[in-house]
C-alpha positions in Angstrom: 0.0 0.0 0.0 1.1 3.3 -1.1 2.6 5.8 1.8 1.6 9.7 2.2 5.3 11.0 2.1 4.5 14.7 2.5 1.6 17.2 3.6 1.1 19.8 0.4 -0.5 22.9 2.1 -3.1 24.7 0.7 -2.0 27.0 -1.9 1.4 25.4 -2.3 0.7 23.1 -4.7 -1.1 23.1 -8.1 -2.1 20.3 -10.9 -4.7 17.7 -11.0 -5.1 15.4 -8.0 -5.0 12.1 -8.7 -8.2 11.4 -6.2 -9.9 13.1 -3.4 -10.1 12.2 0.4 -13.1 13.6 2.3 -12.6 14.0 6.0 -14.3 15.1 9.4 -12.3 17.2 11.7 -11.4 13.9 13.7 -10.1 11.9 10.6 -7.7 15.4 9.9 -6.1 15.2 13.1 -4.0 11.5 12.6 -0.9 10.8 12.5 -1.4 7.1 11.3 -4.6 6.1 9.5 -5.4 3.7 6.2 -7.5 5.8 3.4 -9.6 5.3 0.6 -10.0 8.0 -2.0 -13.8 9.0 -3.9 -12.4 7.1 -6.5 -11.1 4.8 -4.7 -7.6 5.1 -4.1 -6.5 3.2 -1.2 -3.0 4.4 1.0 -1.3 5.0 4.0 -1.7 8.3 5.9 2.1 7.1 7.9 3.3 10.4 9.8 6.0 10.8 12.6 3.8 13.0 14.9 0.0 13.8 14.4 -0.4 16.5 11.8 -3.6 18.4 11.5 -5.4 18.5 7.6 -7.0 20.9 6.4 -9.3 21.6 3.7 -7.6 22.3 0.3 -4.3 20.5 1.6 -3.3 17.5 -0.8 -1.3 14.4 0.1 1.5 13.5 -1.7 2.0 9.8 -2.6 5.3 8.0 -2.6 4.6 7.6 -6.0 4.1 11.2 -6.9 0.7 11.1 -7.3 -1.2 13.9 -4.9 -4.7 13.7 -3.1 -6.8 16.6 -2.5 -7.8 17.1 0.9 -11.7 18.1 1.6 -13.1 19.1 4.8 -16.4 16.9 5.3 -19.9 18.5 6.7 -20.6 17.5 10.5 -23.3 18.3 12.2 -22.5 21.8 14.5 -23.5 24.4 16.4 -23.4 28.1 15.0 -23.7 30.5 17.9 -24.1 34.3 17.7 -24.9 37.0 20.1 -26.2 40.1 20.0 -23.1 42.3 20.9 -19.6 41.5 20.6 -19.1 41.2 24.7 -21.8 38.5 24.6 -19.9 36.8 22.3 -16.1 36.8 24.0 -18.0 36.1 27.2 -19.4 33.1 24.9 -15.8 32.1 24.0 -14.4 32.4 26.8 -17.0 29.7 28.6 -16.1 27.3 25.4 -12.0 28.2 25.7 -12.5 27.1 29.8 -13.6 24.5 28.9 -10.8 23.4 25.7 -13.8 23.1 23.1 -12.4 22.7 19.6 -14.2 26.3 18.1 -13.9 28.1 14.6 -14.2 31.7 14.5 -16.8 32.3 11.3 -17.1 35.8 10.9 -19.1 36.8 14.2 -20.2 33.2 14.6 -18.4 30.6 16.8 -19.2 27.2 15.9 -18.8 24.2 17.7 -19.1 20.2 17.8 -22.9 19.9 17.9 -23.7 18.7 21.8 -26.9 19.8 23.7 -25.7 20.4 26.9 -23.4 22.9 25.5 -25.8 24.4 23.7 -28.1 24.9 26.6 -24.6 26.6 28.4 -24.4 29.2 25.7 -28.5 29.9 25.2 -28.2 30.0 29.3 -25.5 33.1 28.4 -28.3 34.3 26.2 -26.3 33.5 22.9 -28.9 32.0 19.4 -27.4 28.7 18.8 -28.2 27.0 15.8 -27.9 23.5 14.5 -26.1 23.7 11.1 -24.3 21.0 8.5 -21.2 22.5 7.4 -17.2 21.7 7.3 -15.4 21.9 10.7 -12.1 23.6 11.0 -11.5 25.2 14.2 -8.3 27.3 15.4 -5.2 25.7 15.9 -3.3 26.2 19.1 -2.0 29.5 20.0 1.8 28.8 21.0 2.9 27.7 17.3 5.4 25.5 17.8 2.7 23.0 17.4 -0.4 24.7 16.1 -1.3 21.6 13.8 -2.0 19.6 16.6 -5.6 19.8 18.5 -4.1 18.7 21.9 -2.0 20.7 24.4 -0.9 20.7 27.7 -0.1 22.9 30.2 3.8 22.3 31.2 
């Protein structure tokens, strides 16, 4: 079975991708994980650490061949408020609590889970149930940003 030798970010590469992989925000955060293209392509995802995927990333192949990366829909929650305290105040309870969010214009959204949901309604936040692609912020140190975990050391 073929072997992901290197993670092509978005906008670094260019051509035709041999096949596409469509993944959740789980399946983008591997380090070691057997795939299957759309059409079906079948490979390795083989890395030394867990490296987090993104949508409009492509795989490179051992053989040269690349696969395009695509972010799947999940099922989420899209919260907005009516001012913009309301909404760090919103965050912050979700940060506190190390909940994956994206920042979508003045929107957070989140894994879709009820209890959450009730936190931020309880906060007086709309919260909305919503099919889209998940890609939420990365860690905020950098040195290892495409990973979801972190510690405090």
């Amino acid at each position: 079975m073929q072997r992901v030798s290197e993670i092509k970010r978005k906008g670094t590469w260019s051509g035709t991708a041999a096949d596409t992989i469509v993944l959740t925000y789980q399946d983008r955060h591997r380090r070691r994980l057997a795939l299957r293209g759309s059409n079906g392509l079948c490979f390795l995802l083989d890395l030394p650490r867990p490296m987090r995927l993104r949508d409009g990333d492509a795989l490179l192949l051992e053989d040269g061949c690349l696969v395009a990366v695509k972010a799947a829909s999940e099922p989420l929650l899209e919260i907005s408020c009516l001012d913009e305290t309301q909404l760090v105040r919103v965050a912050w309870h979700l940060g506190n609590r190390h909940l994956p969010t994206q920042i979508a214009g003045s929107h957070l959204r989140i894994a879709d889970d009820h209890v959450i949901a009730e936190m931020a309604r309880g906060l007086g936040a709309d919260v909305r149930r919503i099919d889209a692609p998940f890609d939420p912020e990365g860690g905020a140190y950098g040195h290892d940003n495409q990973h979801p975990d972190h510690g405090h050391g």
